[in-house]
Each structure stands twice: as structure tokens, then as C-alpha cells.
PyMOL commands that place a pseudoatom at each C-alpha (Angstrom):
pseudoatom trace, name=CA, resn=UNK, resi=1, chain=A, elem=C, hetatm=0, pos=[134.652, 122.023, 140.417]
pseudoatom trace, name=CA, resn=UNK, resi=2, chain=A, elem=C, hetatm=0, pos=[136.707, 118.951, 141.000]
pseudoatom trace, name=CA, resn=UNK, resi=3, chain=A, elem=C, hetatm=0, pos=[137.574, 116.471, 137.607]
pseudoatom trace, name=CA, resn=UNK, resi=4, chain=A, elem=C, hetatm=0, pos=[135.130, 113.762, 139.401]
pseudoatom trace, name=CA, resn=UNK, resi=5, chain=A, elem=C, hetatm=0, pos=[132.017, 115.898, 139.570]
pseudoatom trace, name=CA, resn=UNK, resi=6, chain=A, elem=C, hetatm=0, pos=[132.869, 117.323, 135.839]
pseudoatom trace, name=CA, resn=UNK, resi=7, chain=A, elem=C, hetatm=0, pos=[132.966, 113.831, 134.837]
pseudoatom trace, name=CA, resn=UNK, resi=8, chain=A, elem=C, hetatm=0, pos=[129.735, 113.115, 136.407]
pseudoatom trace, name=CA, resn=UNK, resi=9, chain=A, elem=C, hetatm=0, pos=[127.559, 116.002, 135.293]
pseudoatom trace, name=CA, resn=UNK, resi=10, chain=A, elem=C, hetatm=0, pos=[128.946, 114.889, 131.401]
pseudoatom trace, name=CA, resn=UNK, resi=11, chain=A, elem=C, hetatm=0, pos=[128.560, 111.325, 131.915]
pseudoatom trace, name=CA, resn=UNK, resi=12, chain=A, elem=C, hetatm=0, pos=[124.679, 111.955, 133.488]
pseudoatom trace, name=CA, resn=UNK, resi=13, chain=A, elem=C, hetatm=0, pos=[124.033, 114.547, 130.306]
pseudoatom trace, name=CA, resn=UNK, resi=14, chain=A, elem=C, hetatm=0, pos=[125.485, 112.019, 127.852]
pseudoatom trace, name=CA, resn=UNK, resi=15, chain=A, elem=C, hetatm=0, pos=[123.232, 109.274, 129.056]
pseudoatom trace, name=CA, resn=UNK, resi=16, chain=A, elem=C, hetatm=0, pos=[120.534, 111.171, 129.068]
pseudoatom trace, name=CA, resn=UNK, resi=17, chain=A, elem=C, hetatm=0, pos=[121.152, 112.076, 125.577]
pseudoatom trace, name=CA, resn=UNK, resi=18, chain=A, elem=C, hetatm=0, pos=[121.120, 108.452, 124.712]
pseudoatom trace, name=CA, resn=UNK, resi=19, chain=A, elem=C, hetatm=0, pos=[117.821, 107.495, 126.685]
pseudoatom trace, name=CA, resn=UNK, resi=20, chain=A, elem=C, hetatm=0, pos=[116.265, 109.845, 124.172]
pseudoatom trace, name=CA, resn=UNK, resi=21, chain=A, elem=C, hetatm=0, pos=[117.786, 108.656, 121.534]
pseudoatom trace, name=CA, resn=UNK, resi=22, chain=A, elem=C, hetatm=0, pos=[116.765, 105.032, 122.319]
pseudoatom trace, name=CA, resn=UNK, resi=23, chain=A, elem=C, hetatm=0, pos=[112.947, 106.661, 122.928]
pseudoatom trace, name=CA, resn=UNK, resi=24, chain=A, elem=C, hetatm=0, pos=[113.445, 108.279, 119.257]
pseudoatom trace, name=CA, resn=UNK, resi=25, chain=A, elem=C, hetatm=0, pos=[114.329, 104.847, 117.913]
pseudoatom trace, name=CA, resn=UNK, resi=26, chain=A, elem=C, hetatm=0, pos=[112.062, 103.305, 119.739]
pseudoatom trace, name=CA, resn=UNK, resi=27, chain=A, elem=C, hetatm=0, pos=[108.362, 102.523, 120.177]
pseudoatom trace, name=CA, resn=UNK, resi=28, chain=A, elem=C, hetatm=0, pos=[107.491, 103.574, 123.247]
pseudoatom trace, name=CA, resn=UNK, resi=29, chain=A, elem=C, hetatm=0, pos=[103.792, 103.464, 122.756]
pseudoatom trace, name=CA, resn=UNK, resi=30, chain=A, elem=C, hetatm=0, pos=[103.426, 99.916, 122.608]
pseudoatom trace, name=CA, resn=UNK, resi=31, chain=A, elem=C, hetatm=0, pos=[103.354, 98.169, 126.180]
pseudoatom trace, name=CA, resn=UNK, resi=32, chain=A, elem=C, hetatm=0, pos=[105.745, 94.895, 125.149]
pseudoatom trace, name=CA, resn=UNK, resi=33, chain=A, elem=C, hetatm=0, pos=[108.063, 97.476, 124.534]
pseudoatom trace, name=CA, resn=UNK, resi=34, chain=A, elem=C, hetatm=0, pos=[109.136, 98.441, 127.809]
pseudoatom trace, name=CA, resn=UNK, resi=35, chain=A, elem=C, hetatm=0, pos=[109.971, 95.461, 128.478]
pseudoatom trace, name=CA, resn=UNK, resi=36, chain=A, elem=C, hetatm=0, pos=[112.871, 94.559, 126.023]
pseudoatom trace, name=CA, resn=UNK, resi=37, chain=A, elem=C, hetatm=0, pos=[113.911, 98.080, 126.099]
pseudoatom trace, name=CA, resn=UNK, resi=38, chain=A, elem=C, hetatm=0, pos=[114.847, 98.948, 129.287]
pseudoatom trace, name=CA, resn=UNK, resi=39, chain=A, elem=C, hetatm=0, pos=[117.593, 96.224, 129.359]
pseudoatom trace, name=CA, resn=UNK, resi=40, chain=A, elem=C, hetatm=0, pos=[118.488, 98.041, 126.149]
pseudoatom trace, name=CA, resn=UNK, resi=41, chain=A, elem=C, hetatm=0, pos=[118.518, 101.049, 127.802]
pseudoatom trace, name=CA, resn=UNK, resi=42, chain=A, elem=C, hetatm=0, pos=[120.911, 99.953, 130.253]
pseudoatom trace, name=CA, resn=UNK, resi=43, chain=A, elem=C, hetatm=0, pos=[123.485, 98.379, 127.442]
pseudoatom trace, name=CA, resn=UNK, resi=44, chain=A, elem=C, hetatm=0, pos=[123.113, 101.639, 125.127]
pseudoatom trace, name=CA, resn=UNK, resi=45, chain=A, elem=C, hetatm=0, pos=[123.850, 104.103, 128.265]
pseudoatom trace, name=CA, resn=UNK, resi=46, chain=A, elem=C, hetatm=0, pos=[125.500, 102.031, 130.820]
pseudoatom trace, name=CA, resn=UNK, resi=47, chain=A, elem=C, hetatm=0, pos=[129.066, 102.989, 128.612]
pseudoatom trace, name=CA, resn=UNK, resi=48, chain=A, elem=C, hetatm=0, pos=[128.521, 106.536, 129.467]
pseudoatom trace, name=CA, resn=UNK, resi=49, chain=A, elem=C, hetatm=0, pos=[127.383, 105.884, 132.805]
pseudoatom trace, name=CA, resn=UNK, resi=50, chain=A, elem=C, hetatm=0, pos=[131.015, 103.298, 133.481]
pseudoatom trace, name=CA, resn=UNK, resi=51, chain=A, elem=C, hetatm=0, pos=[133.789, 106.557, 133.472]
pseudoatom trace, name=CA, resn=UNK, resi=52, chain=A, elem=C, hetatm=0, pos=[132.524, 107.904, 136.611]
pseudoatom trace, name=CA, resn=UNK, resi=53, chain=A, elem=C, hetatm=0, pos=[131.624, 105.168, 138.491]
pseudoatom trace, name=CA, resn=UNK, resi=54, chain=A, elem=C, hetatm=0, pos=[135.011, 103.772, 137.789]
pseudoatom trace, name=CA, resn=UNK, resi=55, chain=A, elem=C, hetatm=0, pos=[136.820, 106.860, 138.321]
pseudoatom trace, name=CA, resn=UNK, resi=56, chain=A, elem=C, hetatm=0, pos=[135.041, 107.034, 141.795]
pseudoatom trace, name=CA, resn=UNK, resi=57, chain=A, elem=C, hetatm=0, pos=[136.070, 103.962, 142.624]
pseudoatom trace, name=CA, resn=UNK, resi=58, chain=A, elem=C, hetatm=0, pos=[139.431, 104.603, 141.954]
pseudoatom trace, name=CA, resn=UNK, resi=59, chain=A, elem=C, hetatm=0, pos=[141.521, 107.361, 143.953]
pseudoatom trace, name=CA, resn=UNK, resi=60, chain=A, elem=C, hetatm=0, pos=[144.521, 108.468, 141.941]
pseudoatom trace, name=CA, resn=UNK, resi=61, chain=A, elem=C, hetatm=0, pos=[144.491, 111.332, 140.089]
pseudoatom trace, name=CA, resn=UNK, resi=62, chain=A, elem=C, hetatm=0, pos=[145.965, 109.726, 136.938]
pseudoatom trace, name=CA, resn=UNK, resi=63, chain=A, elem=C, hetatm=0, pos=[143.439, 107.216, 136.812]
pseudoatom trace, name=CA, resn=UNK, resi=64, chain=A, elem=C, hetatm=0, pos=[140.267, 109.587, 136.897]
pseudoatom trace, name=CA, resn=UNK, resi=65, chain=A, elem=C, hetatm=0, pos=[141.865, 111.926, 134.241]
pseudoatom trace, name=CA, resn=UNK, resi=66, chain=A, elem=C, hetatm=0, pos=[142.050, 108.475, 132.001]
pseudoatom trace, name=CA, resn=UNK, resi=67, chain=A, elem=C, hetatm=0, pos=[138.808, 107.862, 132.599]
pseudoatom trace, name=CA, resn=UNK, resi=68, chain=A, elem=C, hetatm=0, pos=[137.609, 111.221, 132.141]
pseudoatom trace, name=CA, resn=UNK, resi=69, chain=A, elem=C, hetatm=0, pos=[139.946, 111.733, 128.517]
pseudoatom trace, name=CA, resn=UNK, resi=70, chain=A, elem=C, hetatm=0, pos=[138.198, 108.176, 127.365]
pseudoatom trace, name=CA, resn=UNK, resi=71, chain=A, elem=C, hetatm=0, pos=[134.801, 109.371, 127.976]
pseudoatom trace, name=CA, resn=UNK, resi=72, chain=A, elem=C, hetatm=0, pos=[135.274, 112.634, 126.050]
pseudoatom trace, name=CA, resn=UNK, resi=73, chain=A, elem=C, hetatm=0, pos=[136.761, 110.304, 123.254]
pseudoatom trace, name=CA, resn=UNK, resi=74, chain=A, elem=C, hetatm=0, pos=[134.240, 107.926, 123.433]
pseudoatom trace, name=CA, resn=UNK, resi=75, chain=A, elem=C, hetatm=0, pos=[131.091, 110.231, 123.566]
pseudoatom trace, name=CA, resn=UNK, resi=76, chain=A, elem=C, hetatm=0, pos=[132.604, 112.625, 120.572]
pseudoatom trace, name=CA, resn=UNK, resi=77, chain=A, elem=C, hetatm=0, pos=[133.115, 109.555, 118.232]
pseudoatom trace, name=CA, resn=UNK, resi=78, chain=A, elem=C, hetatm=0, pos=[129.922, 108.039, 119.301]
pseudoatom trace, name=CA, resn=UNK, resi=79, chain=A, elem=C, hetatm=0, pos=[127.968, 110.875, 119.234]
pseudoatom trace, name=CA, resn=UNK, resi=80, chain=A, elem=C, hetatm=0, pos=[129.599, 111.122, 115.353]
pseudoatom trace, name=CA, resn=UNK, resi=81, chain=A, elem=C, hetatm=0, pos=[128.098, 107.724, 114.668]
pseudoatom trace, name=CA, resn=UNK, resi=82, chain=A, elem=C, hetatm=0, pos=[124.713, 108.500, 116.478]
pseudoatom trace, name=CA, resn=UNK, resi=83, chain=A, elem=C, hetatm=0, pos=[123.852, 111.223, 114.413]
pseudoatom trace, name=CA, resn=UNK, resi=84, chain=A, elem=C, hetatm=0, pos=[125.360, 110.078, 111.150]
pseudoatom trace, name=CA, resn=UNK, resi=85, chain=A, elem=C, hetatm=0, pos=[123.374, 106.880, 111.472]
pseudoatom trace, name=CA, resn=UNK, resi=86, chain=A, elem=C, hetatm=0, pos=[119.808, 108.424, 112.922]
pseudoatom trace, name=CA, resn=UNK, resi=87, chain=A, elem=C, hetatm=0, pos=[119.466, 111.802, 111.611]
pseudoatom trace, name=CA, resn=UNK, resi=88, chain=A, elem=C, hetatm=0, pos=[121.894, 111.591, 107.866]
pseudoatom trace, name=CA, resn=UNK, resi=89, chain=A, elem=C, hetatm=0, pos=[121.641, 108.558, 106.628]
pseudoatom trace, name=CA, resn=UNK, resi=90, chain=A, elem=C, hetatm=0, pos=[118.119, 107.172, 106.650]
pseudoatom trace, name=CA, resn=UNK, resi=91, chain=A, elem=C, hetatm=0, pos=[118.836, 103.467, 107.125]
pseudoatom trace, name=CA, resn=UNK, resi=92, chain=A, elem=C, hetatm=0, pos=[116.374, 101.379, 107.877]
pseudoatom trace, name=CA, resn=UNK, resi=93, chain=A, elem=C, hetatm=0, pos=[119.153, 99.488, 109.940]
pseudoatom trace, name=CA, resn=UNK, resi=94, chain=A, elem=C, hetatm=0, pos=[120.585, 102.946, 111.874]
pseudoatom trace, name=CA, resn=UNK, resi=95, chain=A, elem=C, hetatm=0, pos=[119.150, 101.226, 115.399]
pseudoatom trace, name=CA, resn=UNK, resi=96, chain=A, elem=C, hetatm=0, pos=[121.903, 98.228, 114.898]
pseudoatom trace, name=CA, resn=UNK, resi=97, chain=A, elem=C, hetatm=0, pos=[124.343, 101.562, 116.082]
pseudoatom trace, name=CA, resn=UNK, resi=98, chain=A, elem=C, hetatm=0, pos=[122.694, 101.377, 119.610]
pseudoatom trace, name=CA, resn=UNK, resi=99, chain=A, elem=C, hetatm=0, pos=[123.968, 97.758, 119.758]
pseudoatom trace, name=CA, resn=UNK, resi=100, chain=A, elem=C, hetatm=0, pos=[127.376, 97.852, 117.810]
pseudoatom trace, name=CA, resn=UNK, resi=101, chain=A, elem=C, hetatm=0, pos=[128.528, 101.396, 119.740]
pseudoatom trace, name=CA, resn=UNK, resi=102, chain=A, elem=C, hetatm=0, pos=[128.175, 100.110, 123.285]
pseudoatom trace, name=CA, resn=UNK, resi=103, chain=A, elem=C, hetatm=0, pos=[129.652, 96.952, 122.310]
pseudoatom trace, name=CA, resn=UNK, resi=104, chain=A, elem=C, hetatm=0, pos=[132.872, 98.675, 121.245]
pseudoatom trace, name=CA, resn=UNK, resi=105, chain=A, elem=C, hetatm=0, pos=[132.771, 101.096, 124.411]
pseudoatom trace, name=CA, resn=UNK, resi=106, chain=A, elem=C, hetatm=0, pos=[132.199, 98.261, 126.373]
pseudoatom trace, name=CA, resn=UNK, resi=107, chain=A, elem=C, hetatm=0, pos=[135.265, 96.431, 125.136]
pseudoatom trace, name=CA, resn=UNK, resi=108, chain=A, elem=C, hetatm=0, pos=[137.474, 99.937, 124.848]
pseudoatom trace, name=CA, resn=UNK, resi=109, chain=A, elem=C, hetatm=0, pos=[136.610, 99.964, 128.456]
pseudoatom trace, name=CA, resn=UNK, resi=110, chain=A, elem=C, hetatm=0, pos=[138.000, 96.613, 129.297]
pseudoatom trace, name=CA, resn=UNK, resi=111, chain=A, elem=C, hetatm=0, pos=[140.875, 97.199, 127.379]
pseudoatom trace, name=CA, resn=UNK, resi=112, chain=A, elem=C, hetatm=0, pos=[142.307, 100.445, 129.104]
pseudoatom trace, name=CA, resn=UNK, resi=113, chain=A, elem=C, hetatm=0, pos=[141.564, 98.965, 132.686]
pseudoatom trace, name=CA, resn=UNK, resi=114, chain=A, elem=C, hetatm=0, pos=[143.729, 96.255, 131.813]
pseudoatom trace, name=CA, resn=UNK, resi=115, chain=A, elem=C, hetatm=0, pos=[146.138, 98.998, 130.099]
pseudoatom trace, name=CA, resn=UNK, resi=116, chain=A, elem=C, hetatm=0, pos=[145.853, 101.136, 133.731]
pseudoatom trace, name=CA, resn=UNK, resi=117, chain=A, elem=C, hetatm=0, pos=[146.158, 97.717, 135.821]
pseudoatom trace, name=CA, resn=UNK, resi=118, chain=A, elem=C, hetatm=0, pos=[149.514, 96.729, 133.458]
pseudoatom trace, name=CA, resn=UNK, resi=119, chain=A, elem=C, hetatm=0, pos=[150.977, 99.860, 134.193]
pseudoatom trace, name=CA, resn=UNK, resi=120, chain=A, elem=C, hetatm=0, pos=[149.818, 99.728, 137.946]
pseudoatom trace, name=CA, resn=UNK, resi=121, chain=A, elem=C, hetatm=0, pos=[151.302, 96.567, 138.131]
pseudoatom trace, name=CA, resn=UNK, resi=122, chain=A, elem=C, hetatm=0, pos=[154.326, 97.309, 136.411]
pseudoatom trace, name=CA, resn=UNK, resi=123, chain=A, elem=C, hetatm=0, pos=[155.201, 100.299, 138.277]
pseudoatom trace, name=CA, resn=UNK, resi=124, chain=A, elem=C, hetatm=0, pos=[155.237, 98.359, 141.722]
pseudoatom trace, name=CA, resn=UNK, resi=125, chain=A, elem=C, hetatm=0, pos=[157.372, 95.263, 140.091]
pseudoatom trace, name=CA, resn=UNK, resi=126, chain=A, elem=C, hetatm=0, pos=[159.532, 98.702, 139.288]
pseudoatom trace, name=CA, resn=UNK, resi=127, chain=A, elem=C, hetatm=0, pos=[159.285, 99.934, 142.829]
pseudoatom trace, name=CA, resn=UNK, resi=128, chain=A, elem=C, hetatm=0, pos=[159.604, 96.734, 144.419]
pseudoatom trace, name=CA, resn=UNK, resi=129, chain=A, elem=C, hetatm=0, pos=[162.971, 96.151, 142.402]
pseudoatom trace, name=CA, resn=UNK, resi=130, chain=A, elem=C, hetatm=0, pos=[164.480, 99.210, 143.139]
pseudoatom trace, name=CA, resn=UNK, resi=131, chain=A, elem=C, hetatm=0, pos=[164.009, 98.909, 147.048]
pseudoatom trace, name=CA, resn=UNK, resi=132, chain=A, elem=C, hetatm=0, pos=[165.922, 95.468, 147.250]
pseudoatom trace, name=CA, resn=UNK, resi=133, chain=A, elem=C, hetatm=0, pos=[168.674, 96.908, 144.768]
pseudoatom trace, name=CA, resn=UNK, resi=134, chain=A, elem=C, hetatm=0, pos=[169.094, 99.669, 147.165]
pseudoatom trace, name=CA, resn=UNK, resi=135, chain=A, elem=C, hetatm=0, pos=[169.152, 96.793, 150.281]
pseudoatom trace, name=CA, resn=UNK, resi=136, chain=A, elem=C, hetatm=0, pos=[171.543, 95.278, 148.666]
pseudoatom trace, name=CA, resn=UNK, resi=137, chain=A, elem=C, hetatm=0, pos=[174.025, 97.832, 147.751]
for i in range(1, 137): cmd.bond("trace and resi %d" % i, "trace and resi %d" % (i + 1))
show_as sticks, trace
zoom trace
């Protein structure tokens, strides 16, 4: 089994570990609710969901284990926070952790792809510099 399709069948049991959780937290029974919770869906899950379709996008090998060593960060520290908020604590406010967690995956995404395009960029400024040194000498 190749790193991709690992990442894949964790990222597809993740998400649909937090489609259940949004049904938990949820009211599915009412009709109006389908309707603002299905965009929901898609904001709660669609961090779990990101890994893989990034890391098939992508085709080096250092990239796809990055994306693959973020999602099993993410998901362990999230899934911490899911059940500590939903299942320990009792809140009447544990649902704001389906909007506050994706945000922060969301923006943990953004930041390592601009982390992975700095060094990308960086090593071919590197590369680049080293071929006209060696033109020159």
C-alpha cells in the first residue's frame, strides 16, 4: 500500500467520523436543517478531506509525507478537542468546536503550503545559483 492510498483511506474514515459527529450535534430531523448543514458539513470535514487531495496533486515524495504527517497531527489533536468538547464536558456551547477546529486546520493548512512553496522556492534560487557559479568558474 502506497503513502497516497494510506492517506486516503484515513482521510475518508476521518471525515466520516466527523459527518457523524456533525449528525450527533445536529438536528437532523427537522427539514430547514439540511439546508444550513450541509455547507457545514463541508467546512467541518473538508480539513480532513484537503491532505489527500493536495498530496495527489502534488508528485514528490516529500511533499505527500508532509501532508500525510499534518493530517495525523491534525486529526489526533482534533479528535482530542472533539471528544473533550462533545462527550466530557457537557457545554451547551461544545458545537462552536465544529466551527473553531476547521478554522484552525484550515489556516494550518495554508500555512505549511506556503512553508512547502518557501522551501520549493528556495531550493531552486539554491540550484539556480549554484549552476551559474559553476559557469562561471
Amino acid at each position: 500500500m502506497t503513502l497516497i492510498t494510506a492517506l486516503c483511506i484515513s482521510c475518508a474514515t476521518v471525515a466520516f467520523g466527523l459527518a457523524a459527529l456533525v449528525f450527533y450535534a445536529g438536528v437532523p430531523s427537522r427539514p430547514g436543517w439540511w439546508i444550513g448543514a450541509l455547507p457545514f458539513a463541508l467546512w467541518v470535514i473538508g480539513p480532513a478531506v484537503a491532505p489527500c487531495l493536495i498530496a495527489n496533486h502534488k508528485s514528490r515524495q516529500w511533499f505527500s509525507i508532509t501532508m500525510f504527517l499534518y493530517f495525523a497531527v491534525s486529526s489526533i489533536f482534533s479528535g482530542f478537542a472533539y471528544y473533550d468538547a462533545f462527550f466530557r464536558s457537557k457545554s451547551s456551547t461544545a458545537a462552536l468546536t465544529l466551527v473553531f477546529i476547521p478554522f484552525y486546520q484550515w489556516l494550518a493548512i495554508a500555512l505549511l503550503l506556503l512553508l512547502c512553496l518557501g522551501i520549493r522556492l528556495s531550493r531552486r534560487g539554491v540550484e539556480k545559483w549554484r549552476s551559474s557559479v559553476h559557469v562561471i568558474n
